[in-house]
C-alpha positions as CSV (number, residue, x, y, z in Angstrom):
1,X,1.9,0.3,2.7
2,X,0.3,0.1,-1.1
3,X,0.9,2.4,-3.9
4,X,-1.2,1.7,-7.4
5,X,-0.1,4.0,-9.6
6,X,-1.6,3.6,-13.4
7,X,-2.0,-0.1,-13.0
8,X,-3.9,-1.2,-16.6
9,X,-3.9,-4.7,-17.2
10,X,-5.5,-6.8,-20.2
11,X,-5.0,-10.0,-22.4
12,X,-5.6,-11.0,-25.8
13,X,-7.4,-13.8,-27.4
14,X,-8.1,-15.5,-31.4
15,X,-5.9,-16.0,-33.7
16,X,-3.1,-14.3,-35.1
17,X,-4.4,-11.5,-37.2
18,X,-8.0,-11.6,-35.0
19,X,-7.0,-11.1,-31.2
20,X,-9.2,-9.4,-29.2
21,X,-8.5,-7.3,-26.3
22,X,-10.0,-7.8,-23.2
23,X,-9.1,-4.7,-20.5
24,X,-9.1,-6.0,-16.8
25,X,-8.2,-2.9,-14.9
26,X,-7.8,0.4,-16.7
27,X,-5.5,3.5,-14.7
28,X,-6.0,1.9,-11.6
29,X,-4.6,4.2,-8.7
30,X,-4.9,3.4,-5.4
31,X,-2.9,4.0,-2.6
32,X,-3.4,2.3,1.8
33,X,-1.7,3.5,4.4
34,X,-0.2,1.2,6.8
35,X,-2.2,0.0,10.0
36,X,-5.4,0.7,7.6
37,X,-8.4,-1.5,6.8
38,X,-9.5,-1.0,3.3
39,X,-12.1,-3.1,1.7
40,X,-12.7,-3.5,-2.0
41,X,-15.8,-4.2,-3.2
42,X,-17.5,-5.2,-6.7
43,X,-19.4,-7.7,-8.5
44,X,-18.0,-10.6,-10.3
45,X,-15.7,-9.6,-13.5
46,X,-15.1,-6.3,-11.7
47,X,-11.4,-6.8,-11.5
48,X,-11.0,-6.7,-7.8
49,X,-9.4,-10.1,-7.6
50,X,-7.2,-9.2,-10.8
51,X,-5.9,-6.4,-8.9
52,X,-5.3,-8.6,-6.0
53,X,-3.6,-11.3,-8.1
54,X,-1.2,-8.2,-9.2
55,X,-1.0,-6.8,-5.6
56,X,0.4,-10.5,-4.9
57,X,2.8,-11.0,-7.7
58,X,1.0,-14.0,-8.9
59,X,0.0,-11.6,-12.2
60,X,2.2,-8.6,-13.7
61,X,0.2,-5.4,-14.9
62,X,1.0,-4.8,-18.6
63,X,1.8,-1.1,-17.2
64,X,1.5,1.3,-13.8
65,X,3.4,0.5,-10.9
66,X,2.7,-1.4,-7.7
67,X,4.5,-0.5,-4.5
68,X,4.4,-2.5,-1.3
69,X,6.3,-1.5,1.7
70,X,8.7,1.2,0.1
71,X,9.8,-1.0,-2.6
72,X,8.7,-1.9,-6.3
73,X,7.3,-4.8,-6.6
74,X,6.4,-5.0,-9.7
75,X,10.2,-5.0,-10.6
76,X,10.9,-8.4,-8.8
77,X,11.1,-11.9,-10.8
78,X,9.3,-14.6,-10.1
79,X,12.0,-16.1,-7.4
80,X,12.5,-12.5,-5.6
81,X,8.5,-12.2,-5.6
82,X,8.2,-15.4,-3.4
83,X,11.0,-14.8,-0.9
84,X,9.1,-11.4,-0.9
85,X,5.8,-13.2,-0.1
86,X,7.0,-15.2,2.9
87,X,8.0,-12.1,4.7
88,X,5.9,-9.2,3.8
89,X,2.4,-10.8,2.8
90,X,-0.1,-12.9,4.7
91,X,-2.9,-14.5,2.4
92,X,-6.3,-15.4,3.8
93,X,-8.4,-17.0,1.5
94,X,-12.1,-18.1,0.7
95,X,-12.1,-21.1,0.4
96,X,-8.9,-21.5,3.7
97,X,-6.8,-23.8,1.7
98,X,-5.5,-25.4,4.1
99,X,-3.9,-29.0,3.5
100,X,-6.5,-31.7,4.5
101,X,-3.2,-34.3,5.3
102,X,-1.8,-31.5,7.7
103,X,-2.8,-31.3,11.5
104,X,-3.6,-27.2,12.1
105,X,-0.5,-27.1,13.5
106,X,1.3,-28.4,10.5
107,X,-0.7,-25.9,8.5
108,X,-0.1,-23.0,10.5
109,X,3.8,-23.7,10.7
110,X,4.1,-24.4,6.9
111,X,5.4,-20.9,6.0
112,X,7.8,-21.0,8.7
113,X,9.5,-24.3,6.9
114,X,9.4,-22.5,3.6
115,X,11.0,-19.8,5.1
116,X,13.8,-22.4,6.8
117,X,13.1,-21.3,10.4
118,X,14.8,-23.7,12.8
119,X,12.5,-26.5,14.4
120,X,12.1,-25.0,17.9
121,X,11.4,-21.5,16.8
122,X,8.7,-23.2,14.6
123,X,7.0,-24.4,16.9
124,X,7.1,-21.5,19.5
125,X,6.0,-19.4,16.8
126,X,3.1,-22.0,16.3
127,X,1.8,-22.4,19.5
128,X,1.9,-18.6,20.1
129,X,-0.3,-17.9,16.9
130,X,-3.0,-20.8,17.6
131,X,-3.1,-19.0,21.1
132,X,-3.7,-15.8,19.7
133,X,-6.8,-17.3,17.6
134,X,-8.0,-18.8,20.2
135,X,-7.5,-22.8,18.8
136,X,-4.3,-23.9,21.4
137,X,-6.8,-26.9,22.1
138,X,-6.9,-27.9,18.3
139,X,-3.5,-28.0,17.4
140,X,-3.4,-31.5,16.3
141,X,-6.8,-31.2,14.4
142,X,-7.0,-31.7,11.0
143,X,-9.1,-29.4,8.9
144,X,-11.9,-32.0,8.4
145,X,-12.4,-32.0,12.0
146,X,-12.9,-28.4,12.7
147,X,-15.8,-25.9,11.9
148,X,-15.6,-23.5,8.8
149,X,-15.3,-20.8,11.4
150,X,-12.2,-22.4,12.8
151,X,-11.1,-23.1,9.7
152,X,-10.7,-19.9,8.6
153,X,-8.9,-18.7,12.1
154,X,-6.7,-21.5,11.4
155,X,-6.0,-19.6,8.0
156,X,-5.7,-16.3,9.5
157,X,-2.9,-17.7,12.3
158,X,-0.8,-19.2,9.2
159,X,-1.0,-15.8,7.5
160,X,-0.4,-14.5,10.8
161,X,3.1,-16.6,11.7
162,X,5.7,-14.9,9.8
163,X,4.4,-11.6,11.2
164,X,3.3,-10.0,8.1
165,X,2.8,-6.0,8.1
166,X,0.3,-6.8,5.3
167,X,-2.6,-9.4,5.0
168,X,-4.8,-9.8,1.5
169,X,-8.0,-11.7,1.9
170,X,-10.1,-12.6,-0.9
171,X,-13.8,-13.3,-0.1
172,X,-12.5,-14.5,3.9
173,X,-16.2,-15.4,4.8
174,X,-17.7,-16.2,1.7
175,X,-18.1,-20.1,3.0
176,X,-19.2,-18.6,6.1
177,X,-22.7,-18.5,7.6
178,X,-23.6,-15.1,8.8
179,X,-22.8,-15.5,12.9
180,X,-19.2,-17.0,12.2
181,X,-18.8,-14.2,9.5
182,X,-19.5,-11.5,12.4
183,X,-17.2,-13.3,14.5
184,X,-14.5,-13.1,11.9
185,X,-15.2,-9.6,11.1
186,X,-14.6,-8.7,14.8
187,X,-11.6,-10.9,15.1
188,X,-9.9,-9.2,12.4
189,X,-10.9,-5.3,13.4
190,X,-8.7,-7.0,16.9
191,X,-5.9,-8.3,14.9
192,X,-5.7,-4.8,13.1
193,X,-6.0,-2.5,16.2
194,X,-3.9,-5.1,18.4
195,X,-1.1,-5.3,16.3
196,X,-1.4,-2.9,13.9
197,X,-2.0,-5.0,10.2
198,X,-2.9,-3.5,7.7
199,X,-6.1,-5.7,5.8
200,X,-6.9,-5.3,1.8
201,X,-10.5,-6.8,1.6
202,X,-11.8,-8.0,-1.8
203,X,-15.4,-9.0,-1.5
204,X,-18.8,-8.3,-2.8
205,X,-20.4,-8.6,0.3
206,X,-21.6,-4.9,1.2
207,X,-22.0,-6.1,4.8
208,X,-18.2,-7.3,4.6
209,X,-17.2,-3.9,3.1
210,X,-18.4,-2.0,5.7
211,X,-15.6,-3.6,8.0
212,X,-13.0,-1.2,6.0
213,X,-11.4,2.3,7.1
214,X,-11.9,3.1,3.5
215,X,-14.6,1.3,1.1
216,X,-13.0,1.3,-2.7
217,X,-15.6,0.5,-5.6
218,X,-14.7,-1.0,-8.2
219,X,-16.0,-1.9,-12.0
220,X,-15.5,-2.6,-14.8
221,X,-12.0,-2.2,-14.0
222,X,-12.2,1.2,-13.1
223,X,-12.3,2.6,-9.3
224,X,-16.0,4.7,-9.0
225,X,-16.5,5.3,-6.0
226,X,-13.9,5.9,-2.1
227,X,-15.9,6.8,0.6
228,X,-14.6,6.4,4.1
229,X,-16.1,4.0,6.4
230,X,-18.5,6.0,8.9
């Protein structure tokens, strides 16, 4: 589903004649196979969520290839990136970043509008996703109204409503206490087995890690350490 192959990516600052380069991610290779969990853990400055911002096409590696489904990603400008997005990639995020004017439902069917999807299939496709998280009964909720838990399922149905193949979360339970976070966890080892998505992790949450097929270390901008989940 992913292949990293001598991703290095770095940026410059000062002046003119005294930039300084700073190295993000150095060689990275790195490859996940579909239907497979893999979580990457590391502290802060790492560059785990630099290689997820170049996973996502939000960043461009300054060399090294990124592969996603077959096909080059890396290649793609900034308007074939996007369509890309809405069909291939589901994003779960920290922080949910959901829209706090939109109802769940609104939330949840947002991609769909991007995406131009008639009105009625919207909201088939809706309903079934907020049935398959379990929040039917909170469709017309706004995100102030609901629990950080449901907040994030909420998350995980719009990621989940243009039937992605792949979902990237970043930190999905940091704002989590540690009984929603195990509920989560679960939820997501269901989504995977059920219907076969593959999950990149990044977190720095060894307990998180653990939820992975395979457990990539990363730091520094180098990968240390792959060990497979027992």
């Amino acid at each position: 589903m992913i292949k990293i192959k001598d991703v290095s990516h770095s940026f410059k600052i000062g002046k003119k004649n005294k930039k300084t380069t700073y190295s993000l991610l150095k060689k990275i290779n790195l490859e996940v196979e579909r239907g497979e969990i893999v979580t990457i853990i590391g502290r802060s400055g790492s560059g785990k969520s630099t290689l997820l911002n170049l996973i996502s096409g939000f960043m461009k590696p300054n060399e090294g290839e990124i592969w996603i489904d077959n096909q080059r990603v890396n290649d793609f400008n900034e308007a074939a990136f996007s369509d890309f997005r809405l069909t291939h990639i589901g994003f779960v995020f920290q922080s949910f970043q959901l829209i706090p004017s939109m109802t769940a439902f609104e939330n949840v069917q947002l991609p769909l509008v991007l995406k131009g999807v008639g009105e009625k299939e919207r909201k088939e496709r809706t309903l079934e996703v907020l049935k398959k998280v379990g929040l039917s009964d909170y469709a017309d909720h706004y995100p102030s109204e609901l629990s950080g838990g449901q907040q994030q399922r909420i998350s995980i149905a719009r990621a989940l409503v243009v039937n992605p193949p792949l979902i990237l979360a970043d930190e999905p339970t940091g704002s989590l206490d540690s009984d929603t976070e195990s509920e989560l966890l679960t939820f997501i080892k269901e989504l995977n087995r059920d219907l076969g998505i593959t999950f990149l992790i990044i977190t720095h949450d060894e307990n998180v890690a653990k939820i992975g097929d395979r457990i990539v270390q990363i730091s520094d901008g180098n990968i240390v350490e792959e060990v497979s989940a027992l």
